[in-house]
C-alpha positions as CSV (number, residue, x, y, z in Angstrom):
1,X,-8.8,1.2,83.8
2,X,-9.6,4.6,81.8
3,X,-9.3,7.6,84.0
4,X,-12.7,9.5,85.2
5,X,-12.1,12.6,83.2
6,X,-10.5,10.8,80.5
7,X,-13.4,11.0,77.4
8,X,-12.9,8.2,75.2
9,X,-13.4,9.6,71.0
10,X,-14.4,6.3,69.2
11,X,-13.1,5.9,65.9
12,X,-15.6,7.0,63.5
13,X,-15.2,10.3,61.2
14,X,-16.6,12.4,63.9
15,X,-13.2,12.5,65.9
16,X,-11.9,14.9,62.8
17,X,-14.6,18.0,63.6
18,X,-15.6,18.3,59.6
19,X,-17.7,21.1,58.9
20,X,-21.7,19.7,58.9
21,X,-21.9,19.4,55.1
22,X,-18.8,17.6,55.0
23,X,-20.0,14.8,57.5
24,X,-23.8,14.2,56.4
25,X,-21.9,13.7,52.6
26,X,-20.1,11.0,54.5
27,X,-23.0,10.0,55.9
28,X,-25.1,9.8,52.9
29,X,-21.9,8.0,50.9
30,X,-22.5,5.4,53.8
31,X,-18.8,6.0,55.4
32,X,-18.9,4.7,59.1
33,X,-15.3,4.3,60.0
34,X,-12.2,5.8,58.8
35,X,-9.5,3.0,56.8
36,X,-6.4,3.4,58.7
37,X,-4.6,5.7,55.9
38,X,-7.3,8.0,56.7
39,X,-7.2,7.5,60.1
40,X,-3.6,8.8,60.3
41,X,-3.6,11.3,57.1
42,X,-7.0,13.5,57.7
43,X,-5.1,14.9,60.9
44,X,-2.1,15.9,59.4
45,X,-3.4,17.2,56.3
46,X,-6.0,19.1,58.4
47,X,-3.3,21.0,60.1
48,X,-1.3,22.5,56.9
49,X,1.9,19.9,57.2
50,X,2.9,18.7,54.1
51,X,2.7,14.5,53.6
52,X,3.9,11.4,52.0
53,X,1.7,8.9,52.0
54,X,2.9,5.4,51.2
55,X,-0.7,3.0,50.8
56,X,-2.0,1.1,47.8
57,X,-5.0,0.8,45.6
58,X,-8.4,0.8,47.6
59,X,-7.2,2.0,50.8
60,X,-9.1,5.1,50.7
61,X,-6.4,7.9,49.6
62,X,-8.7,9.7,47.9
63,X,-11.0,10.5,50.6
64,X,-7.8,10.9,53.3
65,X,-6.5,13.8,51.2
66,X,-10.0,15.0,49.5
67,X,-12.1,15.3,52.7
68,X,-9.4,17.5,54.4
69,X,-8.8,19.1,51.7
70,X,-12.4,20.3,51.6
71,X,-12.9,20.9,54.9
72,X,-9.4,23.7,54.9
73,X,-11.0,25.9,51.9
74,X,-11.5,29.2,52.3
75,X,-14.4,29.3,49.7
76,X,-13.3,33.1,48.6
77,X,-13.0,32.6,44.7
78,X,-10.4,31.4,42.6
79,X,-8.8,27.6,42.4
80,X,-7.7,26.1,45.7
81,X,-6.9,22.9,45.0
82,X,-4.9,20.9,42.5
83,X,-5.1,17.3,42.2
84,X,-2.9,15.8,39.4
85,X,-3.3,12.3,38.3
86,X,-2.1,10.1,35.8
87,X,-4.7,9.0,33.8
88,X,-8.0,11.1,32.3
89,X,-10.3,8.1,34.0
90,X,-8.5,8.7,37.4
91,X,-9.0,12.4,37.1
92,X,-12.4,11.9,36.1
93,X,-13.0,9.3,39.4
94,X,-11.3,11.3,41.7
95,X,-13.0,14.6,40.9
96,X,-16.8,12.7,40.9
97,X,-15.7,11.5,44.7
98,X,-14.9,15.1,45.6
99,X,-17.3,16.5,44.4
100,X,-19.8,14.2,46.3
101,X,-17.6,14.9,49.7
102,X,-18.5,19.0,48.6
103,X,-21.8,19.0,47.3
104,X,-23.3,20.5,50.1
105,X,-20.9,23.0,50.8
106,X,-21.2,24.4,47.2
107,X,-17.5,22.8,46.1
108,X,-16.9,22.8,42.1
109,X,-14.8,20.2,40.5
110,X,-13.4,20.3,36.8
111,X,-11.2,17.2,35.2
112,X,-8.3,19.0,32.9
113,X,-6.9,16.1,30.3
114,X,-6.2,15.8,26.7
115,X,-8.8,15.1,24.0
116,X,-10.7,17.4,24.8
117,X,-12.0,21.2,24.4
118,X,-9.7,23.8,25.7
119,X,-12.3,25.9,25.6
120,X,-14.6,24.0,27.8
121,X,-12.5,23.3,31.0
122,X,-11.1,26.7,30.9
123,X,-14.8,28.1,31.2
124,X,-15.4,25.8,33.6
125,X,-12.7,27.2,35.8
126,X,-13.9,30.8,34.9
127,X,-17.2,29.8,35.9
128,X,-16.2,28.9,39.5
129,X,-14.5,25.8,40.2
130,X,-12.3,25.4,43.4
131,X,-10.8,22.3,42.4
132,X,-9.0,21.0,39.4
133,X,-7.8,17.2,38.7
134,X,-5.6,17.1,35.7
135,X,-3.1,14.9,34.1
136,X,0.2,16.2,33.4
137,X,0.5,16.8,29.9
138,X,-2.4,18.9,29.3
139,X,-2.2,20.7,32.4
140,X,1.5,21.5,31.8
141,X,0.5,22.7,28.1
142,X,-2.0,25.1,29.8
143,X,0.8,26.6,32.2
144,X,3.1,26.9,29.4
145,X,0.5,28.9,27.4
146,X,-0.1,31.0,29.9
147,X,-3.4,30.0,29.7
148,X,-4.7,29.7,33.6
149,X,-5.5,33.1,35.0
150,X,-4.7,33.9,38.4
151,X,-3.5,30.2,38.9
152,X,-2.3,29.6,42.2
153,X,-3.8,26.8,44.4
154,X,-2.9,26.3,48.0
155,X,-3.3,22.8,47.9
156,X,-1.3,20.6,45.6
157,X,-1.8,16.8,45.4
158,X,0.0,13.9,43.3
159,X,-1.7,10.9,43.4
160,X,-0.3,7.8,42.3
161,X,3.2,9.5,42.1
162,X,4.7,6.0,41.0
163,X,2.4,5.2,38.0
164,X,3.2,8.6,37.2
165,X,6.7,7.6,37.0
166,X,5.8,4.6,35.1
167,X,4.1,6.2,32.5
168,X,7.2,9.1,32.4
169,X,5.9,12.1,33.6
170,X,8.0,12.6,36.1
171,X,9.9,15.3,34.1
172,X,6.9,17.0,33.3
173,X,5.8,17.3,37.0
174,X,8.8,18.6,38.1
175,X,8.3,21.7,35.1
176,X,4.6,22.0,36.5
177,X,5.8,23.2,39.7
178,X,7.7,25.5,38.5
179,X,4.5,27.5,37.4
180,X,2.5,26.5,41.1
181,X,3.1,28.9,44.0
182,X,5.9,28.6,46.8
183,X,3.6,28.8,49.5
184,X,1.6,26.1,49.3
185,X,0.7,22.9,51.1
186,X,1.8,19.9,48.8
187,X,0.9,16.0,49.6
188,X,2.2,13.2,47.4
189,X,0.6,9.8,47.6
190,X,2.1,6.4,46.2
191,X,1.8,2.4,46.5
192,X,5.6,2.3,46.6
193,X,8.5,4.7,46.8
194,X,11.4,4.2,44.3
195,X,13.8,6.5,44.1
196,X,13.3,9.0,41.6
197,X,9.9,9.2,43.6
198,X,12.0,10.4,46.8
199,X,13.9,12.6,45.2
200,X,10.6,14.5,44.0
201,X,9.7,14.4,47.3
202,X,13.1,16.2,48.2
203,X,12.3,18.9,45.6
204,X,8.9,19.5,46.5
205,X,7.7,19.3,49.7
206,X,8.7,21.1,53.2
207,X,9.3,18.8,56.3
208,X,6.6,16.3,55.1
209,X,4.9,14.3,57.8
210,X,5.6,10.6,56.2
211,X,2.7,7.6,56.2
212,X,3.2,4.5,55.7
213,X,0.7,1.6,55.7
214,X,2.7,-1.5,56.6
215,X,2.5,-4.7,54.8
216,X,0.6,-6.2,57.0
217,X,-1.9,-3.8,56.2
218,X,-1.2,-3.7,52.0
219,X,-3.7,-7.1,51.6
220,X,-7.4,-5.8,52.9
221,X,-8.4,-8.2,55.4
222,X,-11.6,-8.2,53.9
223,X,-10.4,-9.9,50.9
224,X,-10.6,-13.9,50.4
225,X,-7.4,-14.9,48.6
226,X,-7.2,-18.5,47.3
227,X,-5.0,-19.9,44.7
228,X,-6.2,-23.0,42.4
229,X,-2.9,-25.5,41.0
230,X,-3.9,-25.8,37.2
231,X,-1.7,-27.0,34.4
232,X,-0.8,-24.3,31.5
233,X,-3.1,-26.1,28.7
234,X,-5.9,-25.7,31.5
235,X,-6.3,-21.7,32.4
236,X,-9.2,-21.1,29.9
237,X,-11.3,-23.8,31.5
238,X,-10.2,-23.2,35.0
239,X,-11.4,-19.6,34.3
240,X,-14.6,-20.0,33.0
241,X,-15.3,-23.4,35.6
242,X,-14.8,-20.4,38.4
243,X,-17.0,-18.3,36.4
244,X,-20.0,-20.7,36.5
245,X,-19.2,-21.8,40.2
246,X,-18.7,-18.6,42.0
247,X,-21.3,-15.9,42.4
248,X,-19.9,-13.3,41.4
249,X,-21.4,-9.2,40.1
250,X,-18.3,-7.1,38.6
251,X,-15.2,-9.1,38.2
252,X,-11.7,-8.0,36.8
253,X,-9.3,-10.8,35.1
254,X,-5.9,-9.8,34.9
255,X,-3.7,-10.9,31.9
256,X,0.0,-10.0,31.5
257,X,0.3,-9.2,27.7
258,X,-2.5,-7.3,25.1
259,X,-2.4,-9.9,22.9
260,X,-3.8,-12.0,25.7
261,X,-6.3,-10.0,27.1
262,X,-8.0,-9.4,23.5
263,X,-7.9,-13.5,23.2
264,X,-9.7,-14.5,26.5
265,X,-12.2,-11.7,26.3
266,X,-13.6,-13.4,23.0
267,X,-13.1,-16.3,24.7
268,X,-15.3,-15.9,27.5
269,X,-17.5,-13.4,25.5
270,X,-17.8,-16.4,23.1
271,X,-19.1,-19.2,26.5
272,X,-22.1,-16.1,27.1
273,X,-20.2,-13.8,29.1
274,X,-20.5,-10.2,29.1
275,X,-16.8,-9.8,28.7
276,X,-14.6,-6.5,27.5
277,X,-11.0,-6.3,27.5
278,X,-9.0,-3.0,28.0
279,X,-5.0,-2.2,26.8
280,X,-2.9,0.5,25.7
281,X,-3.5,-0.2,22.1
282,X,-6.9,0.5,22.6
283,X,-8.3,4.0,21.0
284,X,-9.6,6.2,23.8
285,X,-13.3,6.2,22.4
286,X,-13.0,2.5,22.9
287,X,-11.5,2.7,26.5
288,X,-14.5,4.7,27.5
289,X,-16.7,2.5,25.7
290,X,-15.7,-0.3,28.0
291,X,-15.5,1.3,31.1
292,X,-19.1,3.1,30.8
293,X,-20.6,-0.9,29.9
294,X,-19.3,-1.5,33.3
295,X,-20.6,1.1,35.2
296,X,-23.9,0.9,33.4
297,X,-23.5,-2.7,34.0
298,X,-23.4,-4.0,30.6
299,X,-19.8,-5.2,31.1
300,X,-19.7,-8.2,34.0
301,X,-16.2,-8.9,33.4
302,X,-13.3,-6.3,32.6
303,X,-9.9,-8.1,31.0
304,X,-7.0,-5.7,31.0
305,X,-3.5,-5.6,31.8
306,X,-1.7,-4.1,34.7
307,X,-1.3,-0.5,33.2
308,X,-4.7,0.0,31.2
309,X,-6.1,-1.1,34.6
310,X,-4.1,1.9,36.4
311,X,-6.4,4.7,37.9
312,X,-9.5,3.1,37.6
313,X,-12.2,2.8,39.9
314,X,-14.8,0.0,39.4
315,X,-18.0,-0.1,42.1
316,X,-18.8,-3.6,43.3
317,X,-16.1,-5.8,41.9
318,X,-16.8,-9.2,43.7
319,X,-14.0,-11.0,42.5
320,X,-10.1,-10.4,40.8
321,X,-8.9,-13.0,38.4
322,X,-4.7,-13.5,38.1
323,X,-5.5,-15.2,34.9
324,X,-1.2,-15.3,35.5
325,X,0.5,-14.9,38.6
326,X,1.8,-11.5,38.7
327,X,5.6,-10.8,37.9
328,X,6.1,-8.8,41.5
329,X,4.5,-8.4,44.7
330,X,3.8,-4.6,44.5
331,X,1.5,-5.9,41.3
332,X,-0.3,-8.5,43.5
333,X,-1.3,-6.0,46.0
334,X,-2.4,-3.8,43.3
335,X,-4.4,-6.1,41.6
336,X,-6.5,-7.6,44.0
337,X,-7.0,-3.8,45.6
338,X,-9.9,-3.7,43.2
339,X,-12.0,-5.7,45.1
340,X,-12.4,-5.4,49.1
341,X,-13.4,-1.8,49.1
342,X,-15.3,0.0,51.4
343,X,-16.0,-2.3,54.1
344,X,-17.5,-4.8,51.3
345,X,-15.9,-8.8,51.0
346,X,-14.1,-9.8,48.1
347,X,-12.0,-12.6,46.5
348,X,-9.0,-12.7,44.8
349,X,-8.1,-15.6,43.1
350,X,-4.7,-16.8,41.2
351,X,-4.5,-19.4,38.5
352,X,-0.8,-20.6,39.3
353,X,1.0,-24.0,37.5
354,X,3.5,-26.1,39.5
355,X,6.4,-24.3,38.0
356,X,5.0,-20.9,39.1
357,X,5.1,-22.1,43.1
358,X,7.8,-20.5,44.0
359,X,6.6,-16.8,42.8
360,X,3.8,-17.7,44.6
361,X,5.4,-18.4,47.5
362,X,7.4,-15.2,47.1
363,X,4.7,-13.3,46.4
364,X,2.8,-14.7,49.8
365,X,5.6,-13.9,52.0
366,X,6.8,-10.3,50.5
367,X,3.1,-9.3,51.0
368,X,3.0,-11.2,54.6
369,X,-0.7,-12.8,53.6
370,X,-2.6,-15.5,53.8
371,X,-3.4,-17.1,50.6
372,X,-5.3,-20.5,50.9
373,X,-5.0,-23.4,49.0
374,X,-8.5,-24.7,46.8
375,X,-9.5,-27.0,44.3
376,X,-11.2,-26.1,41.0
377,X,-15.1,-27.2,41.5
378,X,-15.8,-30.7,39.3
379,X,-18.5,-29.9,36.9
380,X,-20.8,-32.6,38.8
381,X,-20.3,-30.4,41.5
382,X,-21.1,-27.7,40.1
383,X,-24.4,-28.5,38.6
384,X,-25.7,-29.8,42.1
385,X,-24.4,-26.2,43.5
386,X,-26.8,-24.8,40.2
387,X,-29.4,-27.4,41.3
388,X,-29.7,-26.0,44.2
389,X,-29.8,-22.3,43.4
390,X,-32.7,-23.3,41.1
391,X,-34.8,-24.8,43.7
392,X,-34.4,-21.6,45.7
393,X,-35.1,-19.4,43.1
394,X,-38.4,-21.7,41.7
395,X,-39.6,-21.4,45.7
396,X,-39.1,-17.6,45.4
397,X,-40.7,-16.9,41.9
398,X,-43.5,-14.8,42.3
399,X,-46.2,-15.6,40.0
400,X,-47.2,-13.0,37.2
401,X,-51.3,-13.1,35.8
402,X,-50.3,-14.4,32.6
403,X,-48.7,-17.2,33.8
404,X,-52.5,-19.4,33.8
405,X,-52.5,-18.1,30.2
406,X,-49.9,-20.0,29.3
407,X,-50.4,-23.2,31.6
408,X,-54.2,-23.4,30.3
409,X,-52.5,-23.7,26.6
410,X,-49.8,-26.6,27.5
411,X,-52.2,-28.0,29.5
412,X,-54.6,-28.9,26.7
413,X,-51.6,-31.6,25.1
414,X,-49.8,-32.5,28.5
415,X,-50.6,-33.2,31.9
416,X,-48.8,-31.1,34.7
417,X,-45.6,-32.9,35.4
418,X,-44.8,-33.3,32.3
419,X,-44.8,-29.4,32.2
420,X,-43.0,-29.4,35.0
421,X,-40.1,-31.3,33.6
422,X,-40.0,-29.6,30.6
423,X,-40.0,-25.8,32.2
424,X,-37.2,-27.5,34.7
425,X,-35.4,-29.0,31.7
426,X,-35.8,-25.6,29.5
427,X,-33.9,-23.7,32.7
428,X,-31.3,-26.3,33.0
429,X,-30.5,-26.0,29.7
430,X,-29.7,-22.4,30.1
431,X,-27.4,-23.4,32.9
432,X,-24.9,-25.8,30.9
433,X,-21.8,-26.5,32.3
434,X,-18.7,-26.6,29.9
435,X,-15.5,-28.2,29.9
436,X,-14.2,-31.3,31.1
437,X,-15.2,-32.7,34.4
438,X,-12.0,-32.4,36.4
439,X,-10.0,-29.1,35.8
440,X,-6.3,-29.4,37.8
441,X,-3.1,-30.7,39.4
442,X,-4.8,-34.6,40.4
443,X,-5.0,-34.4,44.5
444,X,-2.7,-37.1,45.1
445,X,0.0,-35.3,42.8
446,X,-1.0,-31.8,44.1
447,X,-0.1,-33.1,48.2
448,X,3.5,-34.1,47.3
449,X,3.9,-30.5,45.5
450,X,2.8,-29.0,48.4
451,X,4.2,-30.9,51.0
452,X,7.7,-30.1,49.5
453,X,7.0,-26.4,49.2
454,X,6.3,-26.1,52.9
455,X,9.2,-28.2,53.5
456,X,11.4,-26.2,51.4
457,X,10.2,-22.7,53.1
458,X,9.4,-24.0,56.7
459,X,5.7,-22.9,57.2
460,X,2.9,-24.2,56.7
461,X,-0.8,-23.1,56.0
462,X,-1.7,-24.2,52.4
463,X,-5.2,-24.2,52.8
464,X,-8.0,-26.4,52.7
465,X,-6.7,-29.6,51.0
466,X,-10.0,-31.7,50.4
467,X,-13.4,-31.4,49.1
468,X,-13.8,-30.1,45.5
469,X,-13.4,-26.2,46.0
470,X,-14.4,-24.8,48.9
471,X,-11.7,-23.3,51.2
472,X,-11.3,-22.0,54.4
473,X,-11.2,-18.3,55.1
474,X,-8.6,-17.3,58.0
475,X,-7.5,-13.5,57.6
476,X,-4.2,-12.4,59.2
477,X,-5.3,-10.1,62.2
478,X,-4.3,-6.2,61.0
479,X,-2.2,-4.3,62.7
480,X,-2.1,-1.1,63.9
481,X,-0.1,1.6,60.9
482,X,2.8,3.0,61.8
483,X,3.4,6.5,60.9
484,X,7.5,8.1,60.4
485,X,7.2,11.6,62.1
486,X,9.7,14.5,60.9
487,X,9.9,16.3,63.7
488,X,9.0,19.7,62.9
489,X,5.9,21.3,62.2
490,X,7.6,24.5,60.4
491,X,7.0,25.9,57.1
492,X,9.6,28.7,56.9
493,X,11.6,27.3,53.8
494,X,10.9,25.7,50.5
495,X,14.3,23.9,51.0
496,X,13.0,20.1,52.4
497,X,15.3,19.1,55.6
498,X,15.3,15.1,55.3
C-alpha cells in the first residue's frame, strides 16, 4: 500500500528537473526512460559530487554525464567543460551527442585531436565554445604551449579511462591535470577498473560517489545472444550463411588479428557484400573513409579488431559477429555493446569450434548471461526463408506506369506465364545461396559435446537443440544496480579520502 501523501515520480527523465531545452532535446532524440547508469549517475553529478562510474559500451555514459553536465553551466563565457577521450572518432561522437542535448540552450562544442589545424579549434574556442572533447596528446601539447587562454573548466570528464590506459596515455593524463584547476568537479567513467585506473582515481578526484553496473546488468537484456558450433575450416561459410539468413541493416564482425580482418573483408566484399575492414595499420584518411560509408550507409558490414573498434559509435547495428570467440570476458561485453542500444533489439552472435567450449563457457558464466545454443541455417532452408520474403515483397510491389511498356514488348514473343517465370527466375538469381548445404558440428555429434559440457559445469540451458537455426530467446531478468556510496558529500580538500 503507498501512503496517501506519498507522490509516486515514475521513472522517466522528468524525475531529474532539466532545464526545458534540456528535456524537449531528449524528447526530440526520442529518450523515454533513463538506462540504469543514468538513472543513478544524473543525480549525483547534478549535485557537484565527484564520480566513478564503472559501466560498459552502450550503456548510455555519455548522456549520464553530458546531460548534467549541461544542465549545471553557468552559460557566462569561457570553457566549462572538459571531456577527454581516447580516440579523435570518440571525441568527435561524443561532442555531436552534446551538442544535440544543448542545442536549444545555445551550448557550443569543439573536438581538440591531432591532424588537424591548430589554428582552427583554437578559434573555435575563442569564438565561444563551452565545451571541449579532446584526446590526450594534442590537448596536453596545447597546455604545454601555453596555448589555451583563460583555460579553466569546472567540469572535467575521462571517458573510457581504461582504453585510455590501453593505448598509454595514462602518463599524459596525469601531466594534463596538472595545468586544470583545483576546484573543479571531476568524473571518470570506465568498463573495468584495473589498478593503475584506481590509483588515478586516488590522485584526482575528492570523495567520489562510486557506480557500478553489476554484471547482471553488463549484457543489455535487449540483446539476443546465440552461439553456432562450426569447425575451424568452416568460419568463412558459417559467416556469410548468417549473412544471407539473417535480416540484418549495420552489422560489425569482430576478428582478433589485422591480418584477418583485411582477409574476410575481401572475402565477403568479394560474395556482394558491402564490406570494409578497420585496424591500426590503417592511415587515418582511410579510417574516416570507412566510418563515413557507414554512416552514409555505403558500408553494411564494418570488420575490425577490438582496438580500431574502440570509441566508436555506429547507429543501428542489428547484429555483432565474434568471427572468434573473444580472449576475455570484459571483450565480450564490449563487443556485443554495439548493438542493443537505445531501447532497440539486437543480436550477438559467436562462431565457436568444439575446442573453444570451455572459453565459451567461461565467458557465459564471468558475464552471468544467457547465451543460446543454434544451428547454422541449411542452404535449403534458407532459400524457402528467401522464397518467402519474395512472395511478400511481389504482393507489396507497387506498380510503376512503365511497367505495361515493357509487358506489351515481352508479350509480343511470350505468353504471360512464361514472363512470369522468367521475371521470378531473374530475381531468384540475384538471391543465390553459396556454400555447401550443411555448415557445422553434425547434430548427433554436437549433443554428446554438449551434454558433457553441462555435465562438466552442472547447469544446464544450451539452447534450442533442433530445427535448422532458429533459437529461443529467454533474457535473464535485470536487476536493480547497485551503487558504493562514500559517505561524505564534502569538497574541502584535493586530497581523496578512500
Amino acid at each position: 500500500m503507498t501512503p496517501e501523501n506519498t507522490t509516486i515520480i515514475p521513472n522517466t527523465f522528468d524525475r531529474f528537473g532539466f532545464k526545458k531545452p534540456i528535456m524537449e532535446a531528449l524528447e526530440l532524440a526520442g529518450f523515454k526512460q533513463p538506462s540504469p547508469i543514468q538513472e543513478i549517475a544524473i543525480p549525483i553529478i547534478m549535485q557537484g559530487r565527484d564520480v566513478v562510474g564503472q559501466a560498459h559500451t552502450g550503456t548510455g555514459k555519455t548522456a549520464a554525464f553530458g546531460l548534467p553536465v549541461l544542465n549545471n553551466m553557468h552559460l557566462k563565457g569561457g570553457v566549462e567543460a572538459l571531456i577527454i577521450t581516447p580516440t579523435r572518432e570518440l571525441a568527435n561522437q561524443v561532442s555531436d551527442e552534446l551538442f544535440k542535448y544543448g542545442k536549444k540552450l545555445g551550448i557550443k562544442t569543439v573536438t581538440i585531436y591531432g591532424g588537424s589545424s591548430y589554428g582552427r579549434q583554437l578559434g573555435l574556442i575563442e569564438r565561444g565554445a563551452q565545451v571541449v572533447i579532446a584526446t590526450p596528446g594534442r590537448l596536453l601539447d596545447l597546455l604545454k604551449r601555453d596555448m589555451l587562454n583563460g583555460f579553466a573548466p569546472t567540469t572535467v570528464v575521462l571517458d573510457e579511462a581504461d582504453e585510455m590506459l590501453d593505448m598509454g596515455f595514462l602518463d599524459d593524463i596525469k601531466e594534463i591535470f596538472t595545468f586544470l584547476p583545483q576546484e573543479r568537479q571531476t568524473l571518470l567513467f570506465s568498463a573495468t577498473m584495473p589498478d593503475p585506473i584506481k590509483q588515478l582515481a586516488k590522485r584526482i578526484l575528492v570523495e567520489p560517489e562510486f557506480i557500478k553496473i553489476t554484471q547482471d546488468e553488463t549484457t543489455n537484456k535487449d540483446i539476443a545472444q546465440h552461439y553456432y558450433v562450426i569447425e575451424e575450416n568452416e568460419r568463412d561459410d558459417a559467416i556469410i550463411r548468417l549473412l544471407d539468413a539473417q535480416e540484418t541493416e549495420k552489422v560489425v564482425v569482430f576478428c582478433r588479428t589485422k591480418k584477418e580482418v583485411d582477409r574476410l573483408s575481401n572475402v565477403l566484399s568479394a560474395v556482394g557484400y558491402n564490406a570494409k575492414g578497420l585496424h591500426g595499420d590503417m592511415e587515418q584518411p582511410q579510417r574516416e573513409s570507412v566510418i563515413r560509408g557507414l554512416k552514409t550507409d555505403a558500408v553494411d558490414i564494418l570488420i575490425a579488431t577490438d582496438v580500431a573498434a574502440r570509441g566508436i559509435h555506429i547507429d543501428n547495428v542489428s547484429h555483432v559477429f565474434n568471427f572468434h570467440i573473444p580472449f576475455d570476458p570484459e571483450s565480450y561485453v564490449h563487443r556485443i555493446g554495439r548493438t542493443g542500444r537505445a531501447g532497440q533489439k539486437g543480436i550477438a552472435i559467436t562462431l565457436v569450434t568444439p575446442l573453444e567450449f570451455k572459453e565459451l563457457q567461461r565467458i557465459r558464466s564471468k558475464v552471468g548471461t544467457t547465451m543460446e545454443h543454434a544451428y547454422i541455417p541449411s542452404k535449403i532452408e534458407v532459400k524457402k526463408s528467401h522464397l518467402n520474403k519474395l512472395i511478400d515483397s511481389i504482393e507489396n510491389q507497387s506498380i510503376y506506369d512503365e511497367a505495361h511498356q515493357v509487358l506489351d514488348v515481352l508479350s509480343q514473343d511470350l505468353d504471360y506465364t512464361q514472363i512470369a517465370y522468367k521475371l521470378i527466375s531473374m530475381m531468384l538469381d540475384n538471391q543465390a545461396i553459396k556454400g555447401p548445404n550443411t555448415i557445422g558440428i553434425a547434430p548427433q555429434r554436437l549433443e554428446k559435446i554438449l551434454s558433457a559440457m553441462e555435465r562438466n559445469n552442472g547447469r544446464g540451458g544450451s539452447g534450442k537443440r533442433g530445427g535448422g537455426g532458429g533459437s529461443s530467446r529467454n533474457a535473464s531478468r535485470p536487476r536493480r544496480p547497485r551503487t558504493e556510496q562514500s559517505g561524505n558529500s564534502g569538497r574541502r580538500s584535493r586530497e581523496p579520502r578512500y
